[in-house]
C-alpha positions in Angstrom: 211.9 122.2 192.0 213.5 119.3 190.2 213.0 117.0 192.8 208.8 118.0 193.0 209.1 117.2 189.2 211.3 114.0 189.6 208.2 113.1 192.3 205.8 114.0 189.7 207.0 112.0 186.7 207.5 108.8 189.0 204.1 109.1 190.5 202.5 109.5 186.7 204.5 106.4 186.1 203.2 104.4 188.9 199.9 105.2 187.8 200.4 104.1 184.5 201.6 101.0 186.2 198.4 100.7 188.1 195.7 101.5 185.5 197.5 98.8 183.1 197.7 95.7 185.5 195.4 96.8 188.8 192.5 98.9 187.1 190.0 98.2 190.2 192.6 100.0 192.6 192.6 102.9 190.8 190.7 105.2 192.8 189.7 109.0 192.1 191.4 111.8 194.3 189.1 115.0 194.4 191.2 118.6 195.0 187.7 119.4 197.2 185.8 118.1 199.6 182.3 116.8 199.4 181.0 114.1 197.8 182.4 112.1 194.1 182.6 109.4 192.4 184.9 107.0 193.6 185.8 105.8 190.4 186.2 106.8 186.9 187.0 105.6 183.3 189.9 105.9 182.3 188.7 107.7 179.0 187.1 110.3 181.1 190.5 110.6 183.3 192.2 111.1 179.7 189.6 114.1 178.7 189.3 115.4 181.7 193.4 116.3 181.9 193.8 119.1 179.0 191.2 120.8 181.2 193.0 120.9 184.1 196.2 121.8 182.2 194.1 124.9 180.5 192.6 126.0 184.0 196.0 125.8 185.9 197.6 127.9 183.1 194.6 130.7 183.2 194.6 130.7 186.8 198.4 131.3 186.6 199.2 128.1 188.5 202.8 127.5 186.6 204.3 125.4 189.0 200.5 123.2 189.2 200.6 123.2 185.7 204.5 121.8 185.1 203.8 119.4 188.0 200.9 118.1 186.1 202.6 117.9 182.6 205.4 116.0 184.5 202.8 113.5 185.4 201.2 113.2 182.7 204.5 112.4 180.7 205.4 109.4 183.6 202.2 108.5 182.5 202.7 107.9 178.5 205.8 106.8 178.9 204.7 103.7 180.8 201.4 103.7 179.3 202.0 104.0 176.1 205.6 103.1 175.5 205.7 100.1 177.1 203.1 99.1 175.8 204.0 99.0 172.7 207.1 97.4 174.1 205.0 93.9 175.7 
């Protein structure tokens, strides 16, 4: 389990990463097939996430929803921290 986490967190990171310096690589990955939106804003990525977080916990989807909060705190740290830090 630590190492899926460790995983998580880096990928979140990586992201960050990403979104900050190459925001026209960032592409969407749907959890269903069919057709979507190849891209999104990243505003709508950011209001979109205390959704899944709600639906993974109601659904009873622990491990989903630790794996996502671990990537979602790679994310701010890199995001946000750094950030702050350039």
């Amino acid at each position: 389990m630590k190492k899926l986490l460790r995983q998580f967190y880096k990928n979140g990171r990586q992201a960050a990463y990403a979104s900050r310096h190459y925001p026209q690589w960032m592409y969407e990955t749907p959890s269903v097939h069919g057709s979507f939106k190849a891209q999104m804003p990243l505003a709508l990525r950011f209001l979109r996430f205390p959704i899944r977080l709600l639906h993974a916990l109601i659904t009873g989807k622990l491990i989903w929803l630790l794996c996502e909060f671990t990537y979602a705190l790679g994310f701010a740290r890199d995001f946000f921290v750094k950030n702050t830090q350039e």
